[in-house]
Phi, psi and omega in degrees: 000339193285295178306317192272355170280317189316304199278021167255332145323293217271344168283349168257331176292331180280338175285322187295315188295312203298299169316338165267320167294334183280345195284332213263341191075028161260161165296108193318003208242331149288340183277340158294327188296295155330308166261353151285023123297302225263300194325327195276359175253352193220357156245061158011269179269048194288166169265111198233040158278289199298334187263354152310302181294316170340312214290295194333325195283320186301314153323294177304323209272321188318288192287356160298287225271023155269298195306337186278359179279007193207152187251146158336274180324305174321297159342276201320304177314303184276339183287305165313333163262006203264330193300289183319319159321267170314328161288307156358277147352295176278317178310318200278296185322296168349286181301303158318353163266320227278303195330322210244357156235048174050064166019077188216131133252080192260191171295303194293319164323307191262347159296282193337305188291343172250010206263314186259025141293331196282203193213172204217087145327289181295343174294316208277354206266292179298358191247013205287320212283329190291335220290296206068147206061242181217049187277339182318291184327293165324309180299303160344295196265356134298321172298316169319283186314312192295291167338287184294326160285337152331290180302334179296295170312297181287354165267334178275341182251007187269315190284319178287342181298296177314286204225083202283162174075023197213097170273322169340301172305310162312260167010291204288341191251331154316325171283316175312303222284333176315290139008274217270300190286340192296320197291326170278344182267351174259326164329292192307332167312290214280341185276331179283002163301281199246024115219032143340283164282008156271355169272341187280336172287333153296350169265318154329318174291337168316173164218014176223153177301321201307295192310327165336273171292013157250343182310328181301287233281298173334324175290286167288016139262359177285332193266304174307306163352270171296356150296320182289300175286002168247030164100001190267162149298161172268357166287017164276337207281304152017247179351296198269005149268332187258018136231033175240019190239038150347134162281029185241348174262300175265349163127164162263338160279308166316324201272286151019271202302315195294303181295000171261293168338306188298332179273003180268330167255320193293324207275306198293304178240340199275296175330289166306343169308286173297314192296292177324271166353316168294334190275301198302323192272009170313103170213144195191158179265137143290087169209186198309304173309326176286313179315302203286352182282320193292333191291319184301235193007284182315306201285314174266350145306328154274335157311325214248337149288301203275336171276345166306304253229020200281146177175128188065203183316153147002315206252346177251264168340326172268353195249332177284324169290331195266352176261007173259350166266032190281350181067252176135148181293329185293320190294343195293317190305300158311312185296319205285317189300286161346290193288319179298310152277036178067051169228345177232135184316157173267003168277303186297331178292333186289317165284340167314287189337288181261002142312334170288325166285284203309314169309291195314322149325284154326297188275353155292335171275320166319281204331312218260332184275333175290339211263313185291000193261299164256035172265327158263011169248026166074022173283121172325132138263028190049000000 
């Protein structure tokens, strides 16, 4: 009863902050970040193994429905121009980290450099309307790609760390994950070729949502599993269950059925959960140097996003940089993996930390000057 009063707490106080930041023209996800910031000053004494799992379960529920939000082919389609993006992306920060980590190219360089690389899926989610054209998709699947390589780096350098100077180990577990996403994404071809319909007709034959979502959920924690176990975080194997569970695989009323249930527990209990739980566990220095790595790090990055990805006007091109500079929450996650197993400094977690809030702050308010910019020159906002 101790643990379910906390998280009865702490999920109604973070929906409430949430519900106030969206009225504000923010993402509902900082006012959860926020309020797990004020709650770390006032539940002391939460039990905070167990809501370590929660938050983990929150995580899992994130990367299903970022992955049911994009299909393979979308993927594809944006990974090719978004993949060449990112490397671009991670080379400069790399160089724009190295300055604030003593010209070292160590694990704090290249965790940092991959942490303040990603994209913030709801930012880019709320900045959709400026984008134009069919740039979401790109933007996804930069937010994805970025995410999933964040994690990637800092599970490779947690192993070398583990047995330094033992590349083998490293290899072998780069090949498995290879390995491991190629055979599912080729699963997914092929079962969507030739028995496509025979799985939309078996989900039909259900006769409750529940049976849907649970027939999913055996699946995708079965792909986490086997994600955790061969060296992936498990929230990818998440993820590559929520894109391969397409409405083009299972039909659209089954896809329907399934993406409501899921947004209904990940948006309702998990989410503020993880989210909070990022807030409680927030830690960063106030000092001149930290400001100053986050003021560098941003102004060139969004320079460096909005002329890749520049089209049509000014106010657009800035609107396509600040959601590919949206930075992201997945980074406290990546930062928080990194310092706990010794590969990231408690300086470089600091500059992580909050260059990872602050972006996402930062490109919701472009967003909000621009929608405000082109509401007074008389512009559609769709």
């Amino acid at each position: 009863m101790e643990i379910i009063g906390y998280i009865f707490v702490i999920i109604a106080f973070a929906r409430l902050l949430a519900e106030v930041f969206e009225r504000v023209g923010y993402p509902g996800f900082l006012g959860e970040i926020t309020a797990g910031m004020i709650l770390s000053a006032l539940l002391v004494e939460m039990p905070r193994e167990q809501t370590s799992l929660l938050a983990e379960l929150g995580l899992f529920f994130l990367m299903i429905s970022a992955g049911l939000e994009v299909t393979p082919e979308e993927l594809h389609y944006g990974g090719k121009k978004t993949l060449p993006l990112y490397v671009v992306t991670y080379l400069v920060m790399l160089l724009v980290t190295l300055p604030f980590t003593g010209w070292r190219l160590n694990s704090d360089a290249l965790i940092v450099a991959s942490i303040i690389s990603t994209a913030s899926a709801p930012v880019v989610l709320r900045l959709r309307r400026f984008f134009g054209g069919d740039f979401l998709h790109v933007a996804l699947s930069y937010a994805v790609i970025s995410e999933i390589m964040s994690l990637f780096i800092v599970y490779v350098m947690v192993r070398l760390h583990e047995k330094p100077g033992s590349y083998l180990p490293v290899f072998e577990t780069v090949l498995k994950d290879a390995i491991f996403i190629g055979i599912l994404l080729y699963l997914n071809y092929v079962i969507g070729i030739r028995h496509k319909v025979m799985i939309i007709r078996f989900l039909r034959r259900l006769k409750s949502d529940e049976a849907v979502f649970g027939l999913f959920m055996v699946f995708s924690t079965s792909l986490a599993f086997i994600s955790e176990e061969i060296g992936l975080h498990f929230s990818i194997g998440g993820f590559m269950a929520g894109l391969m569970m397409h409405s083009d695989m299972v039909g659209t009323k089954q896809y329907d059925r399934l993406t409501t249930i899921v947004s209904g527990v990940t948006y309702g209990i998990f989410a503020p959960i993880f989210f909070a739980w990022r807030g409680l566990n927030f830690e960063t220095e106030l000092s001149f140097v930290v400001v100053e790595f986050f003021v560098v790090v941003y102004s060139v990055r969004l320079l460096l996003s909005s002329v890749m990805v520049r089209h049509g006007s000014v106010p657009t091109s800035l609107a396509r940089g600040a959601g590919i500079a949206s930075f992201g929450v997945l980074g406290l996650l990546v930062g928080e993996i990194g310092f706990v197993s010794g590969v990231l400094s408690q300086h470089a977690y600091a500059i992580a930390s909050l260059a990872s809030v602050l972006g996402v702050f930062t490109s919701a308010t472009l967003g909000r000057v621009i929608n405000h910019y082109r509401y007074r020159a008389g512009e559609p906002l769709d």
